[in-house]
C-alpha positions as CSV (number, residue, x, y, z in Angstrom):
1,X,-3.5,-1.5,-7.7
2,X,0.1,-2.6,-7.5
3,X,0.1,-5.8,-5.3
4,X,3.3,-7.0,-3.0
5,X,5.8,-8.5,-5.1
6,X,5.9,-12.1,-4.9
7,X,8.2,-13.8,-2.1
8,X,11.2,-14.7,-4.1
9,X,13.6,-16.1,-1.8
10,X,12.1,-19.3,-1.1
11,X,14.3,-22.2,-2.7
12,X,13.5,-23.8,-5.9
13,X,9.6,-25.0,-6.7
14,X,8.9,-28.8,-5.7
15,X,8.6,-29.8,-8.9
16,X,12.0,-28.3,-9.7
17,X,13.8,-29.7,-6.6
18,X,14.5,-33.2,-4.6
19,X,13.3,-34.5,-1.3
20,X,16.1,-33.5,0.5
21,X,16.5,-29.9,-0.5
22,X,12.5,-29.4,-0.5
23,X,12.9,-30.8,3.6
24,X,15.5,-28.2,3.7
25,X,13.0,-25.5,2.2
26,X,10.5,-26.5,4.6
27,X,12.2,-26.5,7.5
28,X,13.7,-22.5,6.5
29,X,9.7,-21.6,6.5
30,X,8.9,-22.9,9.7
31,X,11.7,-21.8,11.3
32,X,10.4,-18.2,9.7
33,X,7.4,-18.7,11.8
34,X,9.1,-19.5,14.6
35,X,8.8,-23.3,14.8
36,X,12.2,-24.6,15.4
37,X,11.1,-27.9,16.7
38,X,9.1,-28.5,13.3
39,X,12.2,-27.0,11.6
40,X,14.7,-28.9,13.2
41,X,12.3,-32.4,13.0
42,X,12.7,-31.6,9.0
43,X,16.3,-30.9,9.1
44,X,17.3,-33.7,10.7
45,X,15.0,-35.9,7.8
46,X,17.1,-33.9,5.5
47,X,20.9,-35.1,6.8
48,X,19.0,-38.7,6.9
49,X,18.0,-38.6,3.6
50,X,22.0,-37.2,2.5
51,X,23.2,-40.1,4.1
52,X,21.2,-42.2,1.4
53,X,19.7,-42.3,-2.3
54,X,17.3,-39.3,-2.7
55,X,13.9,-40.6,-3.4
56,X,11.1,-39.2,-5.1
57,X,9.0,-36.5,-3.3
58,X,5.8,-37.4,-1.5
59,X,2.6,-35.4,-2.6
60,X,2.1,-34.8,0.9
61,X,5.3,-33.2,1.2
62,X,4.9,-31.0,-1.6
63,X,1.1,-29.8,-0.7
64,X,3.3,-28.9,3.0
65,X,5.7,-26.3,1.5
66,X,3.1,-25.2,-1.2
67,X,1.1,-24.2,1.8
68,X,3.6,-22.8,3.5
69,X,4.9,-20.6,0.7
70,X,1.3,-19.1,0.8
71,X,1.3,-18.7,4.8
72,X,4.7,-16.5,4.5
73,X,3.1,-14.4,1.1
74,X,-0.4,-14.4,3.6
75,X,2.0,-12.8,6.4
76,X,4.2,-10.4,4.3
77,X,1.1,-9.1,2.5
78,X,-0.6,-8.4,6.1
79,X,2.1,-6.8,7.2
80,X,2.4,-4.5,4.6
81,X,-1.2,-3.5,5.1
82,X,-2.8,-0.7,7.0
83,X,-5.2,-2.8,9.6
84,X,-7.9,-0.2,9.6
85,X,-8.3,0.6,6.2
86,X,-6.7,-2.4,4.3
87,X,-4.9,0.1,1.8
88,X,-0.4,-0.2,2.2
89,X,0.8,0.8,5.5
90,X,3.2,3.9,6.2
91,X,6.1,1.1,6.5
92,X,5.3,0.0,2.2
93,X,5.0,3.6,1.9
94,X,8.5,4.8,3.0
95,X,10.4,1.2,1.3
96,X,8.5,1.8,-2.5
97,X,9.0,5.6,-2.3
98,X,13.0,5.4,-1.8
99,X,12.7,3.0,-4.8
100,X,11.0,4.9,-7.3
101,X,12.2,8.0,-6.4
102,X,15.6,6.8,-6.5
103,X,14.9,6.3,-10.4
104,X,15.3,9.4,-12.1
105,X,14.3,7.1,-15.5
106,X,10.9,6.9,-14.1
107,X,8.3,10.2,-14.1
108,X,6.3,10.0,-10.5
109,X,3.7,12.2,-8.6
110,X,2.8,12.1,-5.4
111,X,-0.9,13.2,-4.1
112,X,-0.8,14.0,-0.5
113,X,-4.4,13.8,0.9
114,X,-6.2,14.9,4.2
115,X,-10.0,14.7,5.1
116,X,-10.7,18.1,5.4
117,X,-12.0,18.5,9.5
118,X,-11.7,15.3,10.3
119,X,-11.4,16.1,14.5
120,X,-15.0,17.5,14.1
121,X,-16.3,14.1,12.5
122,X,-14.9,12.3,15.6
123,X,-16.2,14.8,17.8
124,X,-19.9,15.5,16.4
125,X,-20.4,11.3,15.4
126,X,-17.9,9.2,17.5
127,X,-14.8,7.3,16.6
128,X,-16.1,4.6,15.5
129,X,-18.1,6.2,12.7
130,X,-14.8,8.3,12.2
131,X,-13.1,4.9,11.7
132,X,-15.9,4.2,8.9
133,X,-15.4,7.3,7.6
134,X,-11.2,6.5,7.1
135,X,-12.2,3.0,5.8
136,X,-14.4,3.9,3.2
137,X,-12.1,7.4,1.9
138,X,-9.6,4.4,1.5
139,X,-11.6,2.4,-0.8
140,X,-12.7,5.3,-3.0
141,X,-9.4,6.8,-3.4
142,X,-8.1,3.1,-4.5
143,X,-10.5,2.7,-7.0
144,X,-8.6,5.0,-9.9
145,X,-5.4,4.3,-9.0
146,X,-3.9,3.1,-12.2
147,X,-1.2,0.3,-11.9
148,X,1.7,0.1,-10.7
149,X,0.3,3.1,-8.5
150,X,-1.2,2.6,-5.3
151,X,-2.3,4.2,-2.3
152,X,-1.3,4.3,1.1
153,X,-2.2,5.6,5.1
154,X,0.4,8.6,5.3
155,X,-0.9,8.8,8.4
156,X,-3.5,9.5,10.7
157,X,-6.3,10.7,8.3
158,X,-3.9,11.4,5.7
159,X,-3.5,9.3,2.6
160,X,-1.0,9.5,-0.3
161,X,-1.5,8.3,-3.8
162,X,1.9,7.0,-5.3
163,X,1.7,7.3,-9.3
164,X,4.4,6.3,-11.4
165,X,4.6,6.9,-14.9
166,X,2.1,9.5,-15.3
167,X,2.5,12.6,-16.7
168,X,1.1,15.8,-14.1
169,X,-2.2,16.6,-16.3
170,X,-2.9,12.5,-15.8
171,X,-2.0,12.9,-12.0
172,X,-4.3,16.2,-11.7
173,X,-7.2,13.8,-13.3
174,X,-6.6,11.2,-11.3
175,X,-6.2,13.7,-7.5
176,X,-9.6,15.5,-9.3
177,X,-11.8,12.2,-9.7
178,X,-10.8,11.0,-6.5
179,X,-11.7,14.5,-4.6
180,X,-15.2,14.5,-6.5
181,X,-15.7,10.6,-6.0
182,X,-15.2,11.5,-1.6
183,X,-17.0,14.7,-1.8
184,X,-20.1,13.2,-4.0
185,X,-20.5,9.8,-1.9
186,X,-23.9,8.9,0.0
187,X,-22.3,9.9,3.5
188,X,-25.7,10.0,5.1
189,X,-25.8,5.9,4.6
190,X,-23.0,5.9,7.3
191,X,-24.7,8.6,9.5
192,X,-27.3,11.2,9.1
193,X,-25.8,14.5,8.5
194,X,-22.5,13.3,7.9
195,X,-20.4,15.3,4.9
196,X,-17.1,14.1,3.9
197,X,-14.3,16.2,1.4
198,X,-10.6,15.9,0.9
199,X,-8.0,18.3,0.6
200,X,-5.0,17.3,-2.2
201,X,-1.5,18.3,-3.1
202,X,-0.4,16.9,-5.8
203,X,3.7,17.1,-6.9
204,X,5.2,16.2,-9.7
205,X,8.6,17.2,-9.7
206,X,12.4,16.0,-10.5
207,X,13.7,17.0,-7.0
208,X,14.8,14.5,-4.3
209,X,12.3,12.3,-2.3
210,X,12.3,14.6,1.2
211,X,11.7,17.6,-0.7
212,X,9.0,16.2,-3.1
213,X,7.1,15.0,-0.3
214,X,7.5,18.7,1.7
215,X,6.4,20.3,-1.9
216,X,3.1,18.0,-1.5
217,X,2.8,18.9,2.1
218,X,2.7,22.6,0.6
219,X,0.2,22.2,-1.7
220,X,-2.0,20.4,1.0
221,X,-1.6,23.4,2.5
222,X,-2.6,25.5,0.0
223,X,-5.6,23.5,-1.1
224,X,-6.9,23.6,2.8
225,X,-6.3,27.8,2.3
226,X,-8.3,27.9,-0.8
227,X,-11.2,26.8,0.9
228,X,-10.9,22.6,1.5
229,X,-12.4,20.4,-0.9
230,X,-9.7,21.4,-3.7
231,X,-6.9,20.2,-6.2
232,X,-3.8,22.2,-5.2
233,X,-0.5,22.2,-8.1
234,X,2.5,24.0,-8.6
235,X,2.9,25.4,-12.2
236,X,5.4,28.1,-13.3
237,X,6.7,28.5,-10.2
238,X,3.4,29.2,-8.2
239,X,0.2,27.1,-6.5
240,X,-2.4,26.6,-8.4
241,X,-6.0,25.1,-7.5
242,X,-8.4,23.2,-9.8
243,X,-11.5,24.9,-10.4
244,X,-14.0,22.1,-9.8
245,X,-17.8,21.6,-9.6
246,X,-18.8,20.5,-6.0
């Protein structure tokens, strides 16, 4: 899986910096968090120390901002995150897709999954095996996501799989797998009687980023049609589904 890229704008590593402009750093992260009275008790140690020689850094002082740095990463990452399922949240979604689509150097499909009947698993178990059921579809369709992929809550109980730099047999493989991983897991550990299967659309196509998304919305479409449980494609100009043992 792709992980968030590392927070970057912080000011230079301890180790790389002086007292003054490391109780300058420090008080930018707290303020960040919303601590302007910490913040401003670390400015105002900062314009002290100007007003002198700058003496060496206190270990203390450097195990503060190293902590901090991993408080904002801590925060950024959560936010990023889908709180029911752990997997990236619509919000990561939207900002990586304009990225990679806007890079016409860079070959990208796009899986756009639903669990098939999903309303009757809520309404024949309960929403709270339902949310189960969302939770664990999330961790088997992240498990053969190759990097710098990854997958993401497109909403409700749809997911999509963003996969860069694959060619569309790989991405087919990859929709396929993850369809027969969901549709051949031990459900009945959850709940007795309980089923799962997904429905995929997979595009793969040099078009703009609205209209590769409505092409996988199609082909969701068009698996669902088919029957559920199926691999849906475009080639030459027409859907195609994977023929697949259940």
């Amino acid at each position: 899986m792709m992980e968030v890229e590392t927070v970057t704008s912080e000011r230079a590593r301890p180790d790389e910096t002086d007292l003054l402009s490391l109780h300058e750093a420090i008080a930018e992260l707290h303020a960040s968090q919303g601590d302007f009275r910490t913040a401003y008790e670390h400015l105002r140690t900062a314009l002290g120390i100007a007003r002198t020689a700058r003496p060496q850094i206190p270990e203390q002082l450097r195990r503060e901002f190293d902590r901090l740095r991993r408080e904002r990463a801590q925060a950024r990452e959560e936010s990023l995150r889908d709180a029911l399922t752990a997997v990236y949240n619509r919000r990561y979604l939207d900002n990586r897709l304009a990225d990679l689509l806007g890079d016409a150097r860079t070959p990208l499909a796009v899986a756009l999954i639903d669990i098939d009947l999903f309303k009757s698993v809520n309404d024949t178990f309960g929403h709270l095996i339902g949310d189960q059921v969302l939770r664990r579809v999330a961790e088997l369709l992240r498990e053969g996501v190759p990097a710098p992929g990854f997958c993401a809550r497109y909403g409700g109980e749809e997911f999509m799989l963003v996969l860069p730099e694959v060619q569309p047999g790989t991405a087919l493989r990859i929709a396929e797998h993850a369809r027969r991983r969901v549709a051949q897991h031990a459900w009945s550990e959850i709940c007795p009687g309980l089923g799962v299967t997904i429905s995929v659309g997979v595009s793969h196509e040099p078009v703009s980023g609205p209209e590769q998304l409505r092409m996988a919305d199609d082909l969701l479409y068009g698996a669902k049609h088919a029957g559920r449980n199926r691999v849906a494609y475009r080639e030459r100009g027409g859907v195609r589904v994977l023929e697949h043992c259940q």
